[in-house]
C-alpha positions as CSV (number, residue, x, y, z in Angstrom):
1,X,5.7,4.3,-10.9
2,X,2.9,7.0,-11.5
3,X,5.4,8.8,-14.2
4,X,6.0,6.0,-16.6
5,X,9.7,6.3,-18.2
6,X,9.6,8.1,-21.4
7,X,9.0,5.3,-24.1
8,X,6.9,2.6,-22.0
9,X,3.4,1.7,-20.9
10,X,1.7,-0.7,-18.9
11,X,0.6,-3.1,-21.5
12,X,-1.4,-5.2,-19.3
13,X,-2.5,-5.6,-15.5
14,X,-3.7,-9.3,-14.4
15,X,-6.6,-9.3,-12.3
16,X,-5.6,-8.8,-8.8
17,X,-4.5,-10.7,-6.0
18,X,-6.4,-9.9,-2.4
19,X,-4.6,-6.2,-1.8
20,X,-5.2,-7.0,1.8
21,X,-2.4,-6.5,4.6
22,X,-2.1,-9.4,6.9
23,X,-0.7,-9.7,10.4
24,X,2.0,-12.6,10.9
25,X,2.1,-13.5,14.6
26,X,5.2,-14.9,16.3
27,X,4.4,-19.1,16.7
28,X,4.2,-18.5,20.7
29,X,1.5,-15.1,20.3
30,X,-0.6,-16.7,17.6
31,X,-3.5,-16.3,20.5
32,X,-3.5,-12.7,20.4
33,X,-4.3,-10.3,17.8
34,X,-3.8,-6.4,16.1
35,X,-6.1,-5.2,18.5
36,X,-5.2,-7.7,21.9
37,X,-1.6,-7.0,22.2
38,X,0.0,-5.4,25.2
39,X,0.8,-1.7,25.1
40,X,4.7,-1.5,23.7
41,X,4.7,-4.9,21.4
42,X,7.4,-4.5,18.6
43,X,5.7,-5.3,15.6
44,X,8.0,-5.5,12.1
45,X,7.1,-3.7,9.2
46,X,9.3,-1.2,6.5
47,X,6.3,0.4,5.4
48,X,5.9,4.0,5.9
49,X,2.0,3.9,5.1
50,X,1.3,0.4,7.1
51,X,3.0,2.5,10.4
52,X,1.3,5.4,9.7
53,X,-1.7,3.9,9.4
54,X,-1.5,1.4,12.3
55,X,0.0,3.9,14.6
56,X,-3.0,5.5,14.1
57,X,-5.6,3.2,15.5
58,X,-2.8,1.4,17.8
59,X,-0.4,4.3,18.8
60,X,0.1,2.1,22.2
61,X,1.6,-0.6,19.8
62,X,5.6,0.2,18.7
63,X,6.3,0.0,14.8
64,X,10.0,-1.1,13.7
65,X,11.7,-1.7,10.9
66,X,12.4,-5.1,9.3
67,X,14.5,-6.0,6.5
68,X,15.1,-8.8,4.3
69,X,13.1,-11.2,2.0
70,X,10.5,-13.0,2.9
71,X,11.8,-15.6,4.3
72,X,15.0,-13.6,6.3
73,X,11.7,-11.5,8.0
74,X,10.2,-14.5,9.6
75,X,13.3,-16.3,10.9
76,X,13.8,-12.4,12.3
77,X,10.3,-12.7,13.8
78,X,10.6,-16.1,14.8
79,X,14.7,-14.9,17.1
80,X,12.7,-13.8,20.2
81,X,15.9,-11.5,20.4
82,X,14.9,-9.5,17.9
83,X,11.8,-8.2,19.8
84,X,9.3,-8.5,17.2
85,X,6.1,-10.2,18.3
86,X,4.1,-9.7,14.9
87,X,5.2,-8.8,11.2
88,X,2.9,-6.9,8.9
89,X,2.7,-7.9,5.0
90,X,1.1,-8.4,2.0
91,X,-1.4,-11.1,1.9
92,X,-1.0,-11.4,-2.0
93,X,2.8,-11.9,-1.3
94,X,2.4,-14.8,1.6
95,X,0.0,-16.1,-1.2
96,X,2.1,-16.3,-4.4
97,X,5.1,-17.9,-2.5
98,X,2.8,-20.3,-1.0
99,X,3.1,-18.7,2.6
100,X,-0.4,-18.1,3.1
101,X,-0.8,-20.5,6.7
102,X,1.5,-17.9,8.5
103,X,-1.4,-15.6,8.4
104,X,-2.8,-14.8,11.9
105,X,-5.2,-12.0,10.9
106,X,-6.1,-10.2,7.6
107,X,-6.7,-6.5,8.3
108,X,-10.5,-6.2,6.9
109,X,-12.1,-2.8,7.0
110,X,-14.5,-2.5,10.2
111,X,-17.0,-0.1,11.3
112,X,-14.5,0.5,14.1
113,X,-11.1,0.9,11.5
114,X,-11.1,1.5,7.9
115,X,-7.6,-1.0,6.5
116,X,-6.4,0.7,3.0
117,X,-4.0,-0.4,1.1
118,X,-1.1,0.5,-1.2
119,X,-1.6,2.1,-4.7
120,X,-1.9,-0.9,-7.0
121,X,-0.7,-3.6,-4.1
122,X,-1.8,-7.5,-5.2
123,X,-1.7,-6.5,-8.6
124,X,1.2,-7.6,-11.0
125,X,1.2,-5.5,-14.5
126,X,3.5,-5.7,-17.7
127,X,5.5,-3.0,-18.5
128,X,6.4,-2.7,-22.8
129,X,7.8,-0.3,-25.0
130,X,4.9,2.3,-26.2
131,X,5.8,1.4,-29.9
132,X,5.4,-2.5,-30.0
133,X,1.6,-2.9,-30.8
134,X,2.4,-6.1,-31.7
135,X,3.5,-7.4,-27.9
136,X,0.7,-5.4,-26.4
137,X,-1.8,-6.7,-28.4
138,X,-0.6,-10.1,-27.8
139,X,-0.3,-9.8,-23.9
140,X,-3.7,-8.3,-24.1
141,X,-5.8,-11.2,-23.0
142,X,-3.6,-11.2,-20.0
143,X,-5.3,-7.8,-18.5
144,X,-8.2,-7.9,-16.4
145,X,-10.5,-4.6,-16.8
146,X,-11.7,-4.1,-13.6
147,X,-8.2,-4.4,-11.9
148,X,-7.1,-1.9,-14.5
149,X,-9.9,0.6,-13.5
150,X,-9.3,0.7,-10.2
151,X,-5.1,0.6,-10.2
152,X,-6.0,3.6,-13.1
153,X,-8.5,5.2,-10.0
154,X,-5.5,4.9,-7.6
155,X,-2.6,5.5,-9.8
156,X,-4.5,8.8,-10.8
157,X,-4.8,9.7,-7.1
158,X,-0.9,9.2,-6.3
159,X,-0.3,11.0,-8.8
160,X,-1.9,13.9,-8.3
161,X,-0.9,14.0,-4.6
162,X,2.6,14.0,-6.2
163,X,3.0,10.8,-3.4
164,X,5.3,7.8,-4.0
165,X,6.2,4.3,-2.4
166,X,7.7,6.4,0.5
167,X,4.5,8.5,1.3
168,X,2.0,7.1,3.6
169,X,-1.0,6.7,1.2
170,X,-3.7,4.4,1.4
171,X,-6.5,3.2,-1.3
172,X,-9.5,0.9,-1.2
173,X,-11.5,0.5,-4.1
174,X,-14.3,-2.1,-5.4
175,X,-16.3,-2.2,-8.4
176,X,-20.5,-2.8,-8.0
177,X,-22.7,-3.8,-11.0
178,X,-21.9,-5.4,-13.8
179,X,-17.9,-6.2,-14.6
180,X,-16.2,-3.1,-16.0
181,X,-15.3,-5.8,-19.0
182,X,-18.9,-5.9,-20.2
183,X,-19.7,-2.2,-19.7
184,X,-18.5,1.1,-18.8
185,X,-21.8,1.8,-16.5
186,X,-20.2,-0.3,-13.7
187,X,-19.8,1.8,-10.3
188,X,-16.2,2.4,-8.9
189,X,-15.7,3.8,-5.1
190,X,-12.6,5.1,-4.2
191,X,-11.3,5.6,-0.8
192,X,-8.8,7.1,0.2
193,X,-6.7,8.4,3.0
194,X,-3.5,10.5,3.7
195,X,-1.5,10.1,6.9
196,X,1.1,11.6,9.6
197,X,4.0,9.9,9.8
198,X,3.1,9.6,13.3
199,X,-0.5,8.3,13.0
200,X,-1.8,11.4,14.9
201,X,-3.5,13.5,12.0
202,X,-5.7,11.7,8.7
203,X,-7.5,13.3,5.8
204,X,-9.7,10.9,4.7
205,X,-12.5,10.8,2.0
206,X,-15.0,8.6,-0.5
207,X,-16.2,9.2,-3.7
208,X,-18.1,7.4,-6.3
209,X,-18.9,7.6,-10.4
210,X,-18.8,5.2,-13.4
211,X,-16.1,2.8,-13.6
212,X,-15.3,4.9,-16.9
213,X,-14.6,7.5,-15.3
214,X,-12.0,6.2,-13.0
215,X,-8.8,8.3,-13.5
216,X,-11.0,11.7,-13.5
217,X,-12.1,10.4,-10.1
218,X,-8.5,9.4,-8.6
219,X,-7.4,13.0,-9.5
220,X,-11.0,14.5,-8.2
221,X,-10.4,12.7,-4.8
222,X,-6.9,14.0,-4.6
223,X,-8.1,17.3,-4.8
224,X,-10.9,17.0,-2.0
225,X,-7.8,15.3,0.5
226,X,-5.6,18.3,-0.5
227,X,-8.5,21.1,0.5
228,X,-8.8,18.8,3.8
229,X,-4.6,19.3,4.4
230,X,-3.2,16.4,2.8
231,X,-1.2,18.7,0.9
232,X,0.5,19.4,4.1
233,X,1.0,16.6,6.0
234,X,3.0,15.0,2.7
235,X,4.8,17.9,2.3
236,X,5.7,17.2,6.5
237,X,6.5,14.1,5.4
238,X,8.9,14.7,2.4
239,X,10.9,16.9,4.3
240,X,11.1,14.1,7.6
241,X,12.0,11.5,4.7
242,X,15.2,14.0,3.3
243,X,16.3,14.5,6.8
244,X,16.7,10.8,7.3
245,X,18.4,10.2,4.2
246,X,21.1,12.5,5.0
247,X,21.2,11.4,9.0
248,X,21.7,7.5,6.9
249,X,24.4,8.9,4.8
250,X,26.2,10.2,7.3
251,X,26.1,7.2,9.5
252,X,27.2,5.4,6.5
253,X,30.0,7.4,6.1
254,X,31.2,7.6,9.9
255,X,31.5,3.9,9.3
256,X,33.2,3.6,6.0
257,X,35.8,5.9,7.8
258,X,36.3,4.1,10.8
């Protein structure tokens, strides 16, 4: 969460896992790829960003939702009844549970399509109470300074977008020169993009600074997306996201009455 619950703090982020997206291919379509599939493919994915995003560059390609764990989603993929030809997920999840050889196709930034990411995706952090110095000081080996810069570079961002999980926000950031854990004169570069639910309109921007100047430049980027209409497409967005809250209630309660 970008507002931290009164009385905790991240103690400690680990150095993070690849923050890529990858693109799980149904065992019969592993030939094909993102950009090689025919025009109405069902491909499974919950995430409001990874739709946006994707419908963007593919809007001939159809984006469902798909529930479950991990391993429920790729028996769903795997049930040609379902429709799905291709999932979308984490890499750094398919990694940690030792999943990583379903991978078909991780979704690299080209000159052709820029692939962000989620706010602070591939990277695991430890939450503690703001007064025990003692456990944060002993969990403190455990962070990794230049995956803290650039979750703080992100984080800032979100924040300052006043986005969540729900809004369709995506980051890349990498660190040049020397590691931010032997100086503060490393160089950060945030990018950062804000999306239509529908793919159809993007604000998108890039800045750079010192790595110790990383949260300054997540809220300095959110500013320059917000003069370029980001501040409107999320606010689009919110009010899309109420509407199908209450449309799910209501389904929920036809049912519960029937």
């Amino acid at each position: 969460p970008t507002k931290m619950t009164q009385g905790l703090v991240l103690g400690a982020i680990l150095e993070r896992h690849n923050p890529r997206d990858a693109l799980v291919m149904r065992s019969d379509m592993r030939h094909l790829r993102l950009h090689s599939l025919p025009a109405g493919s069902v491909v499974g994915t919950s995430s409001v960003r990874r739709k946006a995003q994707l419908s963007h560059y593919f809007p001939h390609l159809q984006f469902q939702d798909v529930r479950g764990n991990l391993n429920t989603r790729l028996r769903k993929l795997e049930d040609s009844q379902n429709g799905y030809v291709a999932l979308v997920l984490a890499v750094s999840g398919l990694e940690r549970m030792n999943m990583h050889h379903h991978i078909t196709e991780v979704l690299e930034t080209t000159p052709e399509r820029w692939f962000g990411y989620a706010v602070g995706q591939g990277a695991l952090a430890v939450q503690n109470r703001d007064a025990d110095a003692d456990t944060i000081a002993y969990i403190q080996h455990l962070n990794h300074a230049d995956t803290q810069r650039r979750c703080d570079a992100e984080r800032a961002l979100m924040k300052e977008l006043e986005g969540g999980c729900h809004a369709p926000i995506a980051v890349e950031t990498s660190v040049s020169g020397p590691s931010a854990a032997a100086t503060d004169e490393a160089t950060l570069t945030l990018t950062a993009a804000v999306y239509s639910l529908d793919g159809v309109q993007c604000v998108k921007d890039c800045i750079s600074g010192p790595i110790s100047t990383c949260e300054s430049m997540g809220k300095e980027l959110a500013l320059i997306l917000k003069q370029k209409g980001a501040s409107e497409i999320l606010h689009d967005t919110a009010v899309a996201n109420a509407e199908a809250v209450k449309d799910h209630q209501k389904t929920v309660e036809a049912a519960l009455k029937a």
